[in-house]
C-alpha positions as CSV (number, residue, x, y, z in Angstrom):
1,X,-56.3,-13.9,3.5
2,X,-54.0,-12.3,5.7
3,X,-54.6,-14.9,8.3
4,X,-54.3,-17.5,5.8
5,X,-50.9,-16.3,5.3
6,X,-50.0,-14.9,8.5
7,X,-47.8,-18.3,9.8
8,X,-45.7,-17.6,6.9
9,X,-44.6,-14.2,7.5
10,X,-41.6,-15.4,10.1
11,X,-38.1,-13.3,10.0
12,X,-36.6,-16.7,8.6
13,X,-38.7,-16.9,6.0
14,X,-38.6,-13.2,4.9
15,X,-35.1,-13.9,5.3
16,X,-35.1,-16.8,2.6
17,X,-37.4,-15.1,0.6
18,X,-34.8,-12.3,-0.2
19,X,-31.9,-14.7,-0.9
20,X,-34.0,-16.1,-3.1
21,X,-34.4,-13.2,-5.0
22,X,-31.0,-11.7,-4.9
23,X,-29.9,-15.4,-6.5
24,X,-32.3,-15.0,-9.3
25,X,-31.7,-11.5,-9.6
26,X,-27.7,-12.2,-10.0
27,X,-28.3,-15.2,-12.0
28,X,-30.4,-12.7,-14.6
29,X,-27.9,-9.9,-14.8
30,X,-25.3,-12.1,-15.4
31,X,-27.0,-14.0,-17.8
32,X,-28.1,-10.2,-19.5
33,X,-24.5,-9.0,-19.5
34,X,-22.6,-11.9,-20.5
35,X,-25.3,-12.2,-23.8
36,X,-24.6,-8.3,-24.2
37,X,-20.5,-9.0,-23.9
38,X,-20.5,-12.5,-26.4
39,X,-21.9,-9.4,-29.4
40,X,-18.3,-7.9,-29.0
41,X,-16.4,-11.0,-28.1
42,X,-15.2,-13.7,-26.1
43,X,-15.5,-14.3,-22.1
44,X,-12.1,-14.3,-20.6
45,X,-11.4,-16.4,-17.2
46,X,-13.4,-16.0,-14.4
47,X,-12.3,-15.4,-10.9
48,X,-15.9,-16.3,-9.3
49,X,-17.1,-14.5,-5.8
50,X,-19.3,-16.2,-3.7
51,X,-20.5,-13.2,-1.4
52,X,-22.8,-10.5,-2.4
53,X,-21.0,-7.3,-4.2
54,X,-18.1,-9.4,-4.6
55,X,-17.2,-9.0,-0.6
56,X,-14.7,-11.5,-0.3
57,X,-12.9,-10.2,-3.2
58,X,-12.6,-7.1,-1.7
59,X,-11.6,-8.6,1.5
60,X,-9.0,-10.5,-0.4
61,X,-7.6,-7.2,-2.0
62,X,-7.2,-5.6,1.0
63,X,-5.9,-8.2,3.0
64,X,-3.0,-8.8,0.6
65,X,-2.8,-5.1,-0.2
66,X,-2.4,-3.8,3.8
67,X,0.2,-6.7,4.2
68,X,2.3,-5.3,1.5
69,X,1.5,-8.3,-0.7
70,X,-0.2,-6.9,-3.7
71,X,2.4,-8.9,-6.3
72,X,1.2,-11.8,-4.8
73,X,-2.3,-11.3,-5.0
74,X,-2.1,-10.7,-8.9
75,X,0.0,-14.1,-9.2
76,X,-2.0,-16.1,-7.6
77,X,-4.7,-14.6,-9.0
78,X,-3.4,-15.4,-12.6
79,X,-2.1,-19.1,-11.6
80,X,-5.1,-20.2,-10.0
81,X,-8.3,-18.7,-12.2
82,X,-6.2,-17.6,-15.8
83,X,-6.0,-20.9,-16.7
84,X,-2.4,-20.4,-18.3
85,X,-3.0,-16.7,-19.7
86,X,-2.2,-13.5,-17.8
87,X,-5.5,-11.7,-18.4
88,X,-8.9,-12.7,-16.0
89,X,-12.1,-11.2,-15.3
90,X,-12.4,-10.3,-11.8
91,X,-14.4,-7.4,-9.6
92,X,-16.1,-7.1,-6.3
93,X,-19.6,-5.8,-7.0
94,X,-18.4,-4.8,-10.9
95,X,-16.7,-6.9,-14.0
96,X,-13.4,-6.0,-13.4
97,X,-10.2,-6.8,-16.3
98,X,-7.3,-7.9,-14.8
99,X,-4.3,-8.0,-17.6
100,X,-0.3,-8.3,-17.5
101,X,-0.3,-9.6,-21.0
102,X,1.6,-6.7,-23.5
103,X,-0.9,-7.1,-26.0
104,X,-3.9,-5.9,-24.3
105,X,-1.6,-2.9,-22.3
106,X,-1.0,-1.8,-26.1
107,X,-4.5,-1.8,-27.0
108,X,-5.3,0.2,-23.7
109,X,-2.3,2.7,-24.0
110,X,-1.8,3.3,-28.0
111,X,-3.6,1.2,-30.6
112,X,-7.3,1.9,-29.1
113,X,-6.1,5.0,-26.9
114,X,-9.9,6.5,-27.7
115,X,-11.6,3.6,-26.3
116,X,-10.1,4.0,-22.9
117,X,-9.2,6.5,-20.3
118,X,-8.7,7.0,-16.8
119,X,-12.7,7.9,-16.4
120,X,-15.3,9.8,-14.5
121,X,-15.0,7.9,-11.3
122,X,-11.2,8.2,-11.2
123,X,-11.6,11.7,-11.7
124,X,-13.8,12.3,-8.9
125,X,-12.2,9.8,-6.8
126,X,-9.1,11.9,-6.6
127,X,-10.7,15.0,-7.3
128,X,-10.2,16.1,-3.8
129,X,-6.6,15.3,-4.1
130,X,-5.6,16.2,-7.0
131,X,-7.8,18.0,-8.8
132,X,-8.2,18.4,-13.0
133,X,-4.5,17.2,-13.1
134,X,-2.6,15.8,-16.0
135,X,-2.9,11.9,-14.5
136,X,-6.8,12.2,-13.4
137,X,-8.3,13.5,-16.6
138,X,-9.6,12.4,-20.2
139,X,-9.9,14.4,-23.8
140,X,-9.5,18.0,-23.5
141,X,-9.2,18.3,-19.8
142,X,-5.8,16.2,-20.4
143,X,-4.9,17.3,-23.5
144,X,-4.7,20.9,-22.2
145,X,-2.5,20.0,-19.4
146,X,-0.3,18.0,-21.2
147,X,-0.1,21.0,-23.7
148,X,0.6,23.6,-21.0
149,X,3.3,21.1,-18.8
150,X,5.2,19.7,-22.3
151,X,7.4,22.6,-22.8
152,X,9.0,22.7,-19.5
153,X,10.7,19.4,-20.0
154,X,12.7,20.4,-23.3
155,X,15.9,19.8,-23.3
156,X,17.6,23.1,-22.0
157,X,15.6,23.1,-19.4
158,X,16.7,19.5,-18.5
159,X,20.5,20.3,-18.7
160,X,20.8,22.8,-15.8
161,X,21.6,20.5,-13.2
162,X,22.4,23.4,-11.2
163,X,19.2,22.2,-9.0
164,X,20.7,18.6,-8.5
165,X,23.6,20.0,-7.5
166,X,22.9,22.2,-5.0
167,X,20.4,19.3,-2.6
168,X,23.0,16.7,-3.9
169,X,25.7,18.4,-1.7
170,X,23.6,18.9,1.4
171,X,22.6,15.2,0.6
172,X,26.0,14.0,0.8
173,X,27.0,15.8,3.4
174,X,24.2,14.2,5.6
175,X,25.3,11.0,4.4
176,X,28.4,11.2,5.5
177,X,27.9,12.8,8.5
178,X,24.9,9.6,9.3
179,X,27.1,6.3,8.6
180,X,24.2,4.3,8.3
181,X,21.0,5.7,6.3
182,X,18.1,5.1,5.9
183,X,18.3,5.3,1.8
184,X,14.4,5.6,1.5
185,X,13.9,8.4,4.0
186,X,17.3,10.3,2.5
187,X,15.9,10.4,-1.2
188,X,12.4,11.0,-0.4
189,X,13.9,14.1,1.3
190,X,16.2,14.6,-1.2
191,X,13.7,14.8,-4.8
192,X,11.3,16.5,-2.3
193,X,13.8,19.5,-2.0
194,X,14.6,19.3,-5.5
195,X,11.4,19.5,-6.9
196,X,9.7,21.9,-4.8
197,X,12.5,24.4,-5.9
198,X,12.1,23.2,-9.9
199,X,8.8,23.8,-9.3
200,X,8.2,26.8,-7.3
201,X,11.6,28.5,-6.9
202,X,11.9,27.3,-3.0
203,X,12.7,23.7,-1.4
204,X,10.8,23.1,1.4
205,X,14.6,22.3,3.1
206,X,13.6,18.6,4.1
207,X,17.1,18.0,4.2
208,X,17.9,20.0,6.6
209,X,14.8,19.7,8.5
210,X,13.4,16.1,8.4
211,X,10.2,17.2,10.2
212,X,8.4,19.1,7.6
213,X,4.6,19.5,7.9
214,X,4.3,19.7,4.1
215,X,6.4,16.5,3.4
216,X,3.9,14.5,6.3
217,X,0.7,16.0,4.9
218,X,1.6,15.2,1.4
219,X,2.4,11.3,2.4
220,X,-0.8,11.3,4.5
221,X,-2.9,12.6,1.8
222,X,-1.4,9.7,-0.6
223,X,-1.6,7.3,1.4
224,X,-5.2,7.4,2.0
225,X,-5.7,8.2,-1.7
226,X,-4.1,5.0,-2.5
227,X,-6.8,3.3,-0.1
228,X,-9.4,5.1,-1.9
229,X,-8.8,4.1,-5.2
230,X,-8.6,0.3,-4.3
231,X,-11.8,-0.1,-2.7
232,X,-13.5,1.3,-5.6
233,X,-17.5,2.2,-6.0
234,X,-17.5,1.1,-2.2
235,X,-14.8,3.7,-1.1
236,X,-17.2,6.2,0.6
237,X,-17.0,3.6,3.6
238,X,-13.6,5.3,3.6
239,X,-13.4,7.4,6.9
240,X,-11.5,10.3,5.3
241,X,-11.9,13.0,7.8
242,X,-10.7,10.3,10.5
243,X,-7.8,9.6,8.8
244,X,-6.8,13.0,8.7
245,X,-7.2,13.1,4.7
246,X,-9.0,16.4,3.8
247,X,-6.7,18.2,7.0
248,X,-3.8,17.1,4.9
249,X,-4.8,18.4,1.4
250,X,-5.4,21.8,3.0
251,X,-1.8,22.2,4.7
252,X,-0.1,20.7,0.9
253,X,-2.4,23.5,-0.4
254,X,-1.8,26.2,2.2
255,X,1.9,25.6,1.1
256,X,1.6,25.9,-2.4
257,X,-1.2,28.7,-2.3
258,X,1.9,31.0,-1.0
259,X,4.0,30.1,-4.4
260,X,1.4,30.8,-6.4
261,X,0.5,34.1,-4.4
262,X,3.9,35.7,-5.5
263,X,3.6,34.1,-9.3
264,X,0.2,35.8,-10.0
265,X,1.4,39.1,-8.2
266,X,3.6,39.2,-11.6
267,X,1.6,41.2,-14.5
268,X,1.1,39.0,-17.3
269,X,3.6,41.0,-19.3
270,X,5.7,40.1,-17.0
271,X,5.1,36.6,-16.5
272,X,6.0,36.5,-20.4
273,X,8.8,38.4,-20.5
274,X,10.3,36.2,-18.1
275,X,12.4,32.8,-20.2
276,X,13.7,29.7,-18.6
277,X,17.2,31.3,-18.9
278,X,16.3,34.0,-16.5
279,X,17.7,33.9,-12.6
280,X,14.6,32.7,-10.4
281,X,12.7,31.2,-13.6
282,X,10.2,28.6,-12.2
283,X,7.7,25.9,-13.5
284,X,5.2,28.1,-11.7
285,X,5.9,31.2,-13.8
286,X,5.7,29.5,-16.6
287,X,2.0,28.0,-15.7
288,X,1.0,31.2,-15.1
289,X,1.8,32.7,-17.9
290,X,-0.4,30.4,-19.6
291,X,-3.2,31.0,-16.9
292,X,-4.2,32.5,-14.2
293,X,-7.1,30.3,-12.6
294,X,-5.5,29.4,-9.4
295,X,-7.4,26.0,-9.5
296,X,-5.6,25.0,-12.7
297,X,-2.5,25.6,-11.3
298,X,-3.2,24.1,-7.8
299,X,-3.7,21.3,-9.6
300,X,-1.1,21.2,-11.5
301,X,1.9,21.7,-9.3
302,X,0.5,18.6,-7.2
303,X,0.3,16.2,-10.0
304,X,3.7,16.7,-11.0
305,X,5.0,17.6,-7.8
306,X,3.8,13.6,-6.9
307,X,5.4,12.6,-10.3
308,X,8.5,14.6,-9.4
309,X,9.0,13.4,-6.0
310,X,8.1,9.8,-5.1
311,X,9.1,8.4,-8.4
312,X,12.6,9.5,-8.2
313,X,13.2,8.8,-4.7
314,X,11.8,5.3,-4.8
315,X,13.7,4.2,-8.0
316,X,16.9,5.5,-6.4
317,X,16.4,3.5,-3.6
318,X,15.9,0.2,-5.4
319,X,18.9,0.5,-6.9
320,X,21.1,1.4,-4.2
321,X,19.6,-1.3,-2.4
322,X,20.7,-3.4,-5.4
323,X,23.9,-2.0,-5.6
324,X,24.6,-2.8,-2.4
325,X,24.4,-6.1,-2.5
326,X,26.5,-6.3,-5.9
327,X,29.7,-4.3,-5.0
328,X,31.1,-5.8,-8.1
329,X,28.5,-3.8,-9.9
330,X,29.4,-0.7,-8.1
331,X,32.9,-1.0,-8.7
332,X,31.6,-1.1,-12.4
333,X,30.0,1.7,-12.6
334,X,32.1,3.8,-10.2
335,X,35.1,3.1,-13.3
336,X,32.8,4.0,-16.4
337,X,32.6,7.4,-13.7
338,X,36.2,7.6,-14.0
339,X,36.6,7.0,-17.4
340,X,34.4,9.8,-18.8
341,X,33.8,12.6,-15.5
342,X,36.5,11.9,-13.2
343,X,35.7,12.1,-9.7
344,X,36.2,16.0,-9.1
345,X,33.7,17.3,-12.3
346,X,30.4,17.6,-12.1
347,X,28.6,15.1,-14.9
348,X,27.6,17.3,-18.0
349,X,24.0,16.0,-20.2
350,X,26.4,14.7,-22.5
351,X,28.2,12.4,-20.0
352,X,25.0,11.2,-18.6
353,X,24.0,9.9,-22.2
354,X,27.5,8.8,-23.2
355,X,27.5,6.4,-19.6
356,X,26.2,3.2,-21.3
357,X,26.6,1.2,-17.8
358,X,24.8,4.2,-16.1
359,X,21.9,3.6,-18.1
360,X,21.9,0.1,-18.2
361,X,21.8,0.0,-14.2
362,X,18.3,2.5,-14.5
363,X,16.9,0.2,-17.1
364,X,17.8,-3.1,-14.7
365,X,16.3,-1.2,-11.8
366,X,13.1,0.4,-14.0
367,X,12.5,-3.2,-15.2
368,X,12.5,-5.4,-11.8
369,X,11.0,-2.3,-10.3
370,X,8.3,-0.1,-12.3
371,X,7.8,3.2,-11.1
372,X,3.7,2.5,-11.0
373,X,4.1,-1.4,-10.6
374,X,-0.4,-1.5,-11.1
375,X,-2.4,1.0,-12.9
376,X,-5.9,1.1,-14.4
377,X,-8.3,2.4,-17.5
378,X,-11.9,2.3,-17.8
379,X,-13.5,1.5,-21.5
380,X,-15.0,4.9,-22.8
381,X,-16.9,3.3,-25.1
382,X,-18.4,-0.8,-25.9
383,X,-14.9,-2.2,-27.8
384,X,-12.5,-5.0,-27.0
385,X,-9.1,-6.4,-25.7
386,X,-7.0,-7.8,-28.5
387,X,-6.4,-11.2,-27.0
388,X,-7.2,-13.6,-23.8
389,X,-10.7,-14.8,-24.9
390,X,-11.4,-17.8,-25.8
391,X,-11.1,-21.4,-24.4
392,X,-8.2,-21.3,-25.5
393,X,-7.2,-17.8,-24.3
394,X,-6.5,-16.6,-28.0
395,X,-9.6,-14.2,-28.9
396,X,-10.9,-10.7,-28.3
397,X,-12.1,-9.6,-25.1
398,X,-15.6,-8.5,-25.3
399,X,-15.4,-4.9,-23.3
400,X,-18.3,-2.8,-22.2
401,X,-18.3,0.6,-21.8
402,X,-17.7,1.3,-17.7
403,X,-15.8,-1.7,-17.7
404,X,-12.2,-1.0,-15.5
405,X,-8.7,-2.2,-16.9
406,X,-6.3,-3.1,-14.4
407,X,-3.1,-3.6,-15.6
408,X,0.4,-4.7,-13.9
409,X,3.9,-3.4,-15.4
410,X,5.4,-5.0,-12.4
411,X,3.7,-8.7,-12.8
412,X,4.5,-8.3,-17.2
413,X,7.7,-6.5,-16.9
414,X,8.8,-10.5,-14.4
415,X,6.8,-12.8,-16.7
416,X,9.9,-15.2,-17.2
417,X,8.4,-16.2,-20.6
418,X,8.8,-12.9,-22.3
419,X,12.4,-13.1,-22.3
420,X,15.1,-15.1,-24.0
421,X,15.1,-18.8,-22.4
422,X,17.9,-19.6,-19.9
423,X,19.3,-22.1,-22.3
424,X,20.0,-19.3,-24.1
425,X,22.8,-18.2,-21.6
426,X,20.0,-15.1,-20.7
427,X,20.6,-14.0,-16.7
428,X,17.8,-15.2,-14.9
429,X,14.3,-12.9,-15.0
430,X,14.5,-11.7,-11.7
431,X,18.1,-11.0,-10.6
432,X,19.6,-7.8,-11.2
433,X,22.0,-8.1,-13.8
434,X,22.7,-4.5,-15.5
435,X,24.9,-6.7,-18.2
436,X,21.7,-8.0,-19.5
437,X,21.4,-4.8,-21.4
438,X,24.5,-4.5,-23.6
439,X,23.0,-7.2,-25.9
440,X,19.6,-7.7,-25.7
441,X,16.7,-5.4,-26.4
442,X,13.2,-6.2,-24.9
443,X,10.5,-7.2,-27.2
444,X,7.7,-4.4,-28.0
445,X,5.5,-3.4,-25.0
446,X,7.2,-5.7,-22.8
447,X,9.2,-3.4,-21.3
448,X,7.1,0.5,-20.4
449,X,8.6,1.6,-17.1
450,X,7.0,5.2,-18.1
451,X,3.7,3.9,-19.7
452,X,3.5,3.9,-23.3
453,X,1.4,5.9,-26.5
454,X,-0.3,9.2,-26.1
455,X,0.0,9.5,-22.5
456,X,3.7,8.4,-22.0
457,X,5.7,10.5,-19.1
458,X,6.5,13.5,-20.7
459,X,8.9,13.8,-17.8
460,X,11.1,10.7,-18.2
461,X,13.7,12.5,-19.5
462,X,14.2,14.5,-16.3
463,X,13.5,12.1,-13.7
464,X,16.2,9.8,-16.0
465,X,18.7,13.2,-15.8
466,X,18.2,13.3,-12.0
467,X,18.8,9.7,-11.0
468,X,22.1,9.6,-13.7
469,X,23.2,12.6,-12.0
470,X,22.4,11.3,-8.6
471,X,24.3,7.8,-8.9
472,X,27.6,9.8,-10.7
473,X,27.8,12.1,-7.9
474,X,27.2,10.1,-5.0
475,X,29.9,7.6,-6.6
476,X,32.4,10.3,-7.0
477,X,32.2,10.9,-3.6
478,X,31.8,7.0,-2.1
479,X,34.1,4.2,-3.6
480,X,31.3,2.0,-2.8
481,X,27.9,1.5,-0.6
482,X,27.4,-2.1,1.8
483,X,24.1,-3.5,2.8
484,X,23.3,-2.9,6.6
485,X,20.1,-5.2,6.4
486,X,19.0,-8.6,8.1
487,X,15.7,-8.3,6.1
488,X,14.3,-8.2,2.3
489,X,12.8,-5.1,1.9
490,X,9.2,-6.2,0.4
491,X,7.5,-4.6,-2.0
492,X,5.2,-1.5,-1.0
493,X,2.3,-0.1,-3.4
494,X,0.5,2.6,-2.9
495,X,0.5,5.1,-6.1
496,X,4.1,4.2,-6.8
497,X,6.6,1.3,-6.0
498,X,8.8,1.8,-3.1
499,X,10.5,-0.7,-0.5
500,X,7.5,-1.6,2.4
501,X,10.9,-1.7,5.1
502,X,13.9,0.4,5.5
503,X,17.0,0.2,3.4
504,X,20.0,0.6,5.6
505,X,23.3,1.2,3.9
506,X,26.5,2.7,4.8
507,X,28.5,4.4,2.5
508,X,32.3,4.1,2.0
């Protein structure tokens, strides 16, 4: 017999032989999961792949995604398979949910908060990084650290500005001394300083010495995270030790290992006897005083030392980049600075709150540019998306459990047709117009700059305090800031949302 079939048995035909079976395989599963989806609900549009494991998608995402073009990739994405709806099903290798529709961010973030979380794989994805954290963990994990962070964001804590002060002198001074800044570079600096010294008692001086190893370790180690987490169950073709990533986690860590040395060298009474009103009270000491598993607060410190730092930094550098270009809006706000500071006092809580053109320029530049322009849940358990099913787009999303949620504040918060219609006399969707606010409100989950539900930022209040603070003292000192750039500045995503070229500015 084996003679019979020996002819047969050519590389070519083996070759064919397993292409047939990986077709029939695919066209089974697919036909086994869809049937197992339609019991929950509807099918949404399809973005088909054509290579095994989704390849091509894959190559598509990181093509776009390494040439800074990620808000592209969704759009075309939607306009060419969503079939007039801003929801798809996508994936390379996986069923993957891509939504910007409010809706189904609403179901993921509040309504159905139970069915969906960030999910094992996330957790150990950037596990290495950053650990048990508040922004990598589900159910009592998270609830715990939300528990032990919460009460160092109440509000007396948030009115000593003292901190902002202190870096926003040095930061002025280097400004003035410069001419022409990079803006990016300057606040990155800048929010580094201030947070490491909220946070642990010391800034790590960036300010005064640009060349920290801490600063370059903890961009490295983000940077390659951020590659990490979009290549998904394929990312452990990620060269990690190449790129330098687990070298860079142990110098952020050798850093903050010292802080955390001199907080648990403080008896426990100690540690409690000390209150946010005492000289040298830190975040730090207060984690510890909660516990003392040096993991836990590891962990800790880094996931809201990256909330702290890059956030702040990038949102202030959107809108002095917009600023500049609008001097007319600078000239606004530096009279609404006039009108209730003055140009010598430093801006009390009160002020900040009372500055209704302050707040309408950080709500302008939150809107056009969300802190975390893409994010992503994965279903807990079999449930559903409220709406995008359907031929005609209208139905629940059948969603099984494993199933990742990627979802887009950026693409949502610049869908022209969830605002008021142009007729209407409403500035256009995506020119910054801080005038926009003082009559119009956005529409329910159409506008979450800070995500939305259980797991809102329980640190928008202070990273709102520091960029207020920020703009009122920089435009006490400056009657106004001018462009210095021949180029748009493109839009750079790796965790958070921060200009992919330099922002050069001078200020006056």
């Amino acid at each position: 017999m084996l003679e019979a079939i020996s002819p047969y048995l050519s590389f070519s035909n083996f070759a064919l032989a397993l292409l047939i079976l990986y077709v029939v395989s695919s066209t089974v599963s697919s036909l086994i999961l869809s049937a197992r989806i339609r019991k929950l609900g509807a099918r949404g549009p399809i973005r088909t792949t054509y290579f095994p494991l989704g390849l091509d998608m894959l190559y598509e995402v990181m093509k776009y995604f390494l040439s800074d073009k990620n808000y592209e990739f969704w759009l075309q994405t939607f306009d060419k398979y969503g079939k007039g709806g801003w929801t798809i099903e996508a994936g390379s290798g996986e069923r993957v949910i891509l939504t910007a529709e409010p809706e189904n961010i609403k179901a993921i973030l509040a309504t159905q908060f139970k069915d969906y979380g960030k999910g094992e794989n996330f957790r150990k994805d950037f596990y290495d990084f950053l650990g048990n954290g508040i922004f990598t963990t589900d159910g009592e994990l998270w609830h715990n650290s939300r528990q032990l962070i919460r009460p160092q964001f109440i509000k007396d804590r948030l009115s000593d500005l003292d901190i902002f002060e202190e870096h926003l002198q040095i930061l002025t001074k280097k400004i003035e001394d410069a001419g022409e800044v990079d803006m990016l570079d300057m606040f990155f600096r800048y929010t580094l300083d201030a947070a490491t010294h909220f946070l642990l008692g010391e800034s790590v001086e960036s300010l005064i010495n640009p060349q920290t190893e801490f600063a370059d370790n903890f961009y490295n180690a983000q940077r390659v995270q951020s590659i990490i987490a979009r290549i998904g169950y394929l990312n452990w073709f990620v060269p990690r030790r190449y790129l330098g990533f687990y070298d860079s986690i142990r110098k952020v860590e050798d850093f903050v290992n010292q802080y955390i040395d001199k907080a648990l060298a403080l008896s426990q009474f100690e540690l409690e006897k000390k209150t946010s009103h005492d000289e040298g009270y830190t975040f730090l000491h207060a984690l510890a005083a909660y516990t003392r598993d040096r993991r836990v607060l590891r962990d800790q410190i880094l996931n809201i030392l990256l909330a702290g730092r890059d956030t702040t930094a990038c949102t202030l550098t959107w809108a002095i980049y917009e600023l500049s270009r609008q001097p007319h809006i600078t000239a606004k706000l530096r009279q609404e600075i006039i009108e209730h500071v003055g140009l010598e006092n430093a801006p009390t809580y009160q002020n900040l709150k009372d500055m209704k053109y302050l707040q309408h320029i950080l709500n302008e530049t939150l809107r056009l540019y969300p802190v975390v322009p893409f994010n992503v849940r994965m279903a807990l358990t079999d449930t559903t998306l409220p709406t995008g099913g359907g031929p005609e787009g209208n139905q629940p999303i059948g969603i099984l459990k494993g199933t990742p949620i990627g979802y887009s504040t950026l693409v949502m918060q610049r869908r022209t047709d969830i605002y008021p219609p142009p007729s209407s006399g409403f500035p256009e969707v995506l020119k910054f117009v801080p005038e926009r606010w003082d009559h119009w409100t956005p529409k329910s989950w159409t506008y979450i700059p800070f995500n939305g539900g259980p797991r809102i930022c329980i640190g928008q209040q202070f990273a709102l305090t520091e960029m207020g603070y920020t703009l009122v003292r920089l435009f006490q000192k400056f009657k106004t800031v001018e462009n210095r750039m021949a180029w748009a500045p493109g839009l750079h995503t790796d965790i958070v949302l921060q200009p992919a070229k330099e922002v050069k500015v001078t200020f006056i």
